[in-house]
N, C-alpha and C positions, 0 to 999 in steps of 0.2 A: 663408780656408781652412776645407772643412767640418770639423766635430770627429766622432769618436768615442768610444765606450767599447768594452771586449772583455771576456764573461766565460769562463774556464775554469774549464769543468763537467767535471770529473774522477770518474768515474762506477764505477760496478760492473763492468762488461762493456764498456766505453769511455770515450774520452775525447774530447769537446767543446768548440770553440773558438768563440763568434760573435761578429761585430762590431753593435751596436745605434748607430742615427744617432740627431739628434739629434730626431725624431716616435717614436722607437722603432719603427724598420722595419729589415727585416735588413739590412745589406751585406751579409754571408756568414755563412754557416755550417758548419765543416770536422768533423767525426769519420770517429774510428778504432776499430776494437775491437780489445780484447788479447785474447788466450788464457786459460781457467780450469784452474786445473791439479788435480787431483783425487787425490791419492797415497794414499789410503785411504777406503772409503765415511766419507760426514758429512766429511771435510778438505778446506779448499778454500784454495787460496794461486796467486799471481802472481808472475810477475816482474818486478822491480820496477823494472828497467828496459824490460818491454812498456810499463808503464806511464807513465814518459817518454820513452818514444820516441814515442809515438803521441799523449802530449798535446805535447809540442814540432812534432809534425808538424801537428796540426791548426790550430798556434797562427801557427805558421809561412804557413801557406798562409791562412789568414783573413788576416792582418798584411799578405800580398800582395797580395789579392781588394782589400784596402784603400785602395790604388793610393794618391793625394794626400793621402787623410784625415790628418790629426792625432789619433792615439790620446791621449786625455786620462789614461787609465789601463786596467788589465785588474784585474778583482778573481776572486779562486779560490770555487770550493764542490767540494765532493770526500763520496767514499763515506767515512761517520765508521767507525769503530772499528776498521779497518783496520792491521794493525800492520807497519812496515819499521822495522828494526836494520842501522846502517851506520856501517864506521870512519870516524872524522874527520879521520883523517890520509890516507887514500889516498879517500875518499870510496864505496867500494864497499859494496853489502849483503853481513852475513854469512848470510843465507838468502831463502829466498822471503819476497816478506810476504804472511804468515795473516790473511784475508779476513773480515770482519764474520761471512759464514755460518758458518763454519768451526769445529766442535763439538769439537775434541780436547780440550778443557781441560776436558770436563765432571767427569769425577773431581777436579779439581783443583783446582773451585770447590765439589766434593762435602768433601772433605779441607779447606775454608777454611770451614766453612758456621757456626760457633761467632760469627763475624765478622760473618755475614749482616746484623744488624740495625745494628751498626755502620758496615758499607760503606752502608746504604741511607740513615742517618742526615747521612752526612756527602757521599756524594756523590748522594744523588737515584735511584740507581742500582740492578738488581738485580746479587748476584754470580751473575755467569750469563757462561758462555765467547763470547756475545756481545762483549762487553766487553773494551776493550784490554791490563787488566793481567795476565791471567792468558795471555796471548800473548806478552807479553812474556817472562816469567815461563818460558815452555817453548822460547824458541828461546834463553835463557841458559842453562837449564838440560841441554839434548839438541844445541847447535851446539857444535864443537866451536871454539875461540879465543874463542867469544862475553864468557863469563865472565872471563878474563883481560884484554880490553881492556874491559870495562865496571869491573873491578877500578882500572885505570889509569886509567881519566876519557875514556878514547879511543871511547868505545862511544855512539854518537847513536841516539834513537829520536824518530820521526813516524807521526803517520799523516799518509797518501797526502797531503795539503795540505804537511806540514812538509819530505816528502821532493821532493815540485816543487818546493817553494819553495827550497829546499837548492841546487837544482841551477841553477835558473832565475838564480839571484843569484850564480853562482859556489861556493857554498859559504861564501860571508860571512854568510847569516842561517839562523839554525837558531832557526825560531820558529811557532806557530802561536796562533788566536784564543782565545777561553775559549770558547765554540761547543762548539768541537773537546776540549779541555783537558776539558772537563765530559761526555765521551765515554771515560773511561780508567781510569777508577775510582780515579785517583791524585788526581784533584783537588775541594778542597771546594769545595762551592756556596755556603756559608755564608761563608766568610773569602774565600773568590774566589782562593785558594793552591792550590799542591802541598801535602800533607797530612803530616806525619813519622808520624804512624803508621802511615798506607796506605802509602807507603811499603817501610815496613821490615813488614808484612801480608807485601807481592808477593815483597820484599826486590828494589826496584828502587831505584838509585843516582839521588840528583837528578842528578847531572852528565850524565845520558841526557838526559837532560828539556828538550823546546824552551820556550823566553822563550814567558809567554802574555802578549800585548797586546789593547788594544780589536778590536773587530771591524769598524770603519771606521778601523784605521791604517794609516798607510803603511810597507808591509810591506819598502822598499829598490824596486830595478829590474831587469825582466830585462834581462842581458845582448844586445846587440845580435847576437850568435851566434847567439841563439837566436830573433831572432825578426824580425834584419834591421834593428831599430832597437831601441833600450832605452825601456823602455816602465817607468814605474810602476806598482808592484802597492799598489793599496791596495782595501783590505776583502779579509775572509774571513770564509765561514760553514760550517757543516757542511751536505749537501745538502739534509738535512730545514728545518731552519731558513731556507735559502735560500727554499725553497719556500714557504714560512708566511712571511716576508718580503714576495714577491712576491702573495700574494693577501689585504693587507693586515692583516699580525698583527697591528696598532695597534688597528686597528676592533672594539670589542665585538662579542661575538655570533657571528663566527667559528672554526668549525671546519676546519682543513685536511685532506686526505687525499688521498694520492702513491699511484698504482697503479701499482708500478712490478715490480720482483722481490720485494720484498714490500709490505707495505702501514704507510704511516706517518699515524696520525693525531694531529693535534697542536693545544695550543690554547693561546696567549698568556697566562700569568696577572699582568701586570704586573712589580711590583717582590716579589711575593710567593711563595715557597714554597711547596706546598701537599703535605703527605705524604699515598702513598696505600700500600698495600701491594700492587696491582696494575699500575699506572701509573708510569711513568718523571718525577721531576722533572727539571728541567733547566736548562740557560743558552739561553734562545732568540739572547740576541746581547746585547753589553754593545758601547754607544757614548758615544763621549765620556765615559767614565770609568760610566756609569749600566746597569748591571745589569736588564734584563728576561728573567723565567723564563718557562718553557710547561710544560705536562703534554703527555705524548706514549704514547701505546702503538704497540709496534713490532711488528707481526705478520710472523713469517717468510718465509712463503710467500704473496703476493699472487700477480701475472699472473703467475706461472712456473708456477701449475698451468694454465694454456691450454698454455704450452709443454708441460707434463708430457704431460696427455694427449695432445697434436698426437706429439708425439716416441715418447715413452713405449710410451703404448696405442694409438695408431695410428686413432684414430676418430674424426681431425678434419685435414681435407689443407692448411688454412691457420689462422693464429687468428683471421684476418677472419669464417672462416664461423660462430665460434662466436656470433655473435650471432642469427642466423636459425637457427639449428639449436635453439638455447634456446627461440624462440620458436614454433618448430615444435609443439611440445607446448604442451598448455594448461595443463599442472602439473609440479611434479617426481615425479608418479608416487610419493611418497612417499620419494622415494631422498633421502638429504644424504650429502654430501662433505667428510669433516672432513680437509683438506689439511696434515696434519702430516706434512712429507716431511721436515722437520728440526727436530722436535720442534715447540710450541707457544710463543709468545711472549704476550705481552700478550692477557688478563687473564691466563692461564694458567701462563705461565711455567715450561715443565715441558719440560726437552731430554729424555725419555724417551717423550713422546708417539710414536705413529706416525700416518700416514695409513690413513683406509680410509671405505666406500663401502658403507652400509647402508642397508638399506629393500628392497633389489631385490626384486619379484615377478617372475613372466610376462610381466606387463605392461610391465616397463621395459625398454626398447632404449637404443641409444649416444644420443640426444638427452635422453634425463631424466639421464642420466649428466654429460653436458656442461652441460644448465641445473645442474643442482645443484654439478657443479665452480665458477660461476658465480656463483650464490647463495652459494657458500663464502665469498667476498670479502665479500658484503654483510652477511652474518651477521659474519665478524671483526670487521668495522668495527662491526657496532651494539654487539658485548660491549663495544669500547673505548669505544664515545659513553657507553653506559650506564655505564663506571667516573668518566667527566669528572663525569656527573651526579653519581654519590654521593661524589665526591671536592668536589666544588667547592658542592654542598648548594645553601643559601640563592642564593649567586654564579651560579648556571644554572639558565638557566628555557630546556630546550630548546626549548619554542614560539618562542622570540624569536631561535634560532640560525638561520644557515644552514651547511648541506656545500658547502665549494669543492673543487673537484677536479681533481686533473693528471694526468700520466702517461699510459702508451699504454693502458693497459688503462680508462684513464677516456672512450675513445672508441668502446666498447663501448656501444650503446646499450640492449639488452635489462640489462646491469648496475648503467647508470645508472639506470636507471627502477626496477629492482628497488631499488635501494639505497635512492631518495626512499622507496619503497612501507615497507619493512620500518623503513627510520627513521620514518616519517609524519612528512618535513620536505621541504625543498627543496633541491634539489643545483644547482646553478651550476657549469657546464663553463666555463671558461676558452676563449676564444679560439684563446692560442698553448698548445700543448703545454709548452712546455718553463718552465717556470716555476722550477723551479730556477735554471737559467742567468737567466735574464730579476732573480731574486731579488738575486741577486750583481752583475749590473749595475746594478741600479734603487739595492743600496748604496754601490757602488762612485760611480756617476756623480751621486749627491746628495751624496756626499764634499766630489766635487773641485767641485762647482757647476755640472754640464754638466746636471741636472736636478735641479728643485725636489722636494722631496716629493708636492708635491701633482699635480706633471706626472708622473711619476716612478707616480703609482695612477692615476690619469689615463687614460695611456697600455690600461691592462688594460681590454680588453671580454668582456664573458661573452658564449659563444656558444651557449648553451643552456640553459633552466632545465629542470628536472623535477622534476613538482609529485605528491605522492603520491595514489595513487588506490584504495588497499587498506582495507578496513573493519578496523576495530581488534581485533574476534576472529577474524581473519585471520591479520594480525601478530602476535599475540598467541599463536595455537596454530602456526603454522609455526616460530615462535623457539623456544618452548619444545620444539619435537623436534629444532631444532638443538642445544640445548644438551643435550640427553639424549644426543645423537650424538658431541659433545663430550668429553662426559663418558666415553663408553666408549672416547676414545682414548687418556686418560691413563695414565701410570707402566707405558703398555706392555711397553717395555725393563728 
């Protein structure tokens, strides 16, 4: 009988089921999108049952497209910092779960800010209402019963990975990976624990708190309910990691970046820490008991400013055309786009930023507007390569990196070429898009033995390089007006 593997890719705006044979060819591919609920400008939260409904359904109909195969296992990646609060005795959420974007707690990490160097010390982390404890923190403090059964021990918290997983097993395993764990601001990096003083910082109860285990364990099984037969869940990663997994995080000299609703660059640093005051440390994935960290900057808004302006400002009828439309002009006319539609992330860090759009003369129409929407990506992404540099010193010699790249917005081809241009390195477009999912299969299925490691990188073919063709006081004065542009969006608010 053929074997398979199945990853569920539990996403931002959807949720993804595929099944990979055993060359790494699809048998299927199932998604769904849930709905974004938006109850006050900057708030953003789901239901958290769109959220299993749609990944149950897509898991469901891959596991059928399946036909005879033998599923060897399924392993999860899901959108990190994502927060769901659910009793444990009737299994229901007591509110929506508050989304990664989702800025409400910016007061409330302003009110916590005496702590700042402590929270960064011990979890890698900034306090920034990105981050899952201070979400936690405002739906015990504003739902009402919340408090009383987290009082009693009754009160469970995940994000989105612990909350399928919950469901998927019956309600038997309440646990997620350290991936995830090192995404909440409760847990140290350092001890590889839940931390008692962060903790009692958020004033969050361990007894919420999922079992963090390896990130190639085996997580229990889905139920046959759900999926038509019961299936083994082993591996979990958060989706960034996933993706930096999948375009070989082992291998020196690799930089990853996800172009996805925002922009995630990330980079392997072994068994080692490295503090930046810019930069996010992190858990890239701890296997078989051994601990590997990354450096990561998380920039906000990536392709969701193609959406913005398509939506938004009305002066682009698809996000396909924004590549020829950029190209249409031979410059950005001077115009830059500093896309802080929900404040600034990584090098930045600043939820009071706004967006806006300067330079305009006479001369510029909707297409210097769109390249330079455009160029916004390529410019975040250099401030973050440029923090890896001065964070990692000696340890990085960008000459000797490459840019791997994913996402929908990495098939952009005027952005890709800009991005090699403005970095003056080389970017490597992946093949398959979805490298996330492919991430969590490739560790799922080297788990259970359905692939080797080295079949397993193997399998990944790059489908395009782009090689930079810009003179260096080029790069050199274009950046520098980006970061003056930059700089005028700060502490807006």
């Amino acid at each position: 009988m053929e074997k398979a593997v199945i990853a569920l890719d539990l996403g931002t705006t959807g949720n993804r089921a595929i099944a990979f044979d055993r060359n790494g060819g699809i048998i299927h591919s199932s998604y769904y999108e849930f709905p974004q609920i938006h109850p006050k400008p900057a708030w953003v939260e789901q239901n958290p049952y769109d959220i299993l409904d749609s990944a149950v359904k897509a898991l469901k109909e891959t596991v059928e497209k399946c036909g005879s195969y033998e599923i060897v296992s399924a392993g999860i990646t899901n959108q990190r910092e994502t927060v769901i609060l659910w009793d444990k005795k009737t299994g229901k959420p007591v509110y929506n779960a508050i989304v990664w974007q989702c800025r409400r707690t910016a007061k409330a990490c302003e009110d916590l800010s005496e702590y700042r160097g402590l929270v960064k010390e011990k979890t890698g982390l900034f306090l920034d209402p990105y981050f899952s404890a201070t979400k936690i923190k405002w739906i015990i403090d504003n739902v009402g019963g919340a408090k009383s059964l987290a009082e009693k021990g009754e009160l469970a918290f995940g994000t989105v990975d612990s909350w399928v997983l919950w469901n998927l097993t019956g309600g038997s395993v309440h646990a997620t990976d350290a991936s995830n764990a090192s995404r909440t601001l409760l847990y140290n990096i350092n001890t590889l624990k839940y931390d008692e003083e962060l903790l009692k910082i958020f004033d969050v109860k361990e007894s919420m708190l999922p079992l963090v285990y390896d990130s190639n364990y085996n997580f229990g099984r889905i139920e046959k309910k759900f999926a038509g037969k019961s299936i083994p869940i082993v591996g979990i990663l958060g989706d960034q990691q996933a993706s930096l997994f999948a375009h070989s995080g082992f291998e020196k000299g690799v930089i990853k970046n996800t172009y996805g609703t925002g922009l995630f660059a990330m980079t392997e640093t072994g068994n080692r820490i490295y503090a930046s005051d810019k930069l996010v440390a992190t858990v890239a994935w701890k296997l078989d008991g051994e601990v590997y960290y990354a450096l990561e900057g998380s920039i906000f808004t990536g392709g969701e400013i193609i959406r913005f302006i398509k939506d938004n400002l009305g002066i682009l009828n698809s996000a396909g055309e924004s590549s020829d439309a950029a190209k249409s002009v031979i410059s950005n006319e001077g115009v830059y786009f500093v896309p802080a539609l929900s404040g600034l992330g990584a090098p930045y860090w600043d939820p009071d930023a706004r967006g806006l759009i300067i330079g305009l003369t006479g001369a510029a129409n909707k297409n210097h507007i769109i390249r330079a929407a455009l160029e916004s990506l390529a410019y975040q992404t250099k401030d973050v390569v440029m923090e890896f540099e001065n964070t990692l010193k000696s340890g990085f010699d960008l000459s000797k990196y490459k840019l791997r790249v994913d996402g929908k917005a990495s098939e952009n081809d005027f952005l890709m070429q800009f991005q090699s241009d403005i970095l003056n390195m080389a970017v490597e477009k992946a093949g398959f898009t979805e490298m996330t999912a492919f991430g969590i299969a490739g560790l799922s299925a080297v788990t259970v033995g359905f692939w080797t490691a080295s079949e397993f990188h193997g399998i990944k073919k790059i489908e395009k390089i782009y090689s930079p063709s810009m003179d260096i006081q080029a790069i050199n004065e274009n950046y520098a007006k980006w970061q003056k542009a930059a700089a005028k969006s700060l502490k807006w608010t």
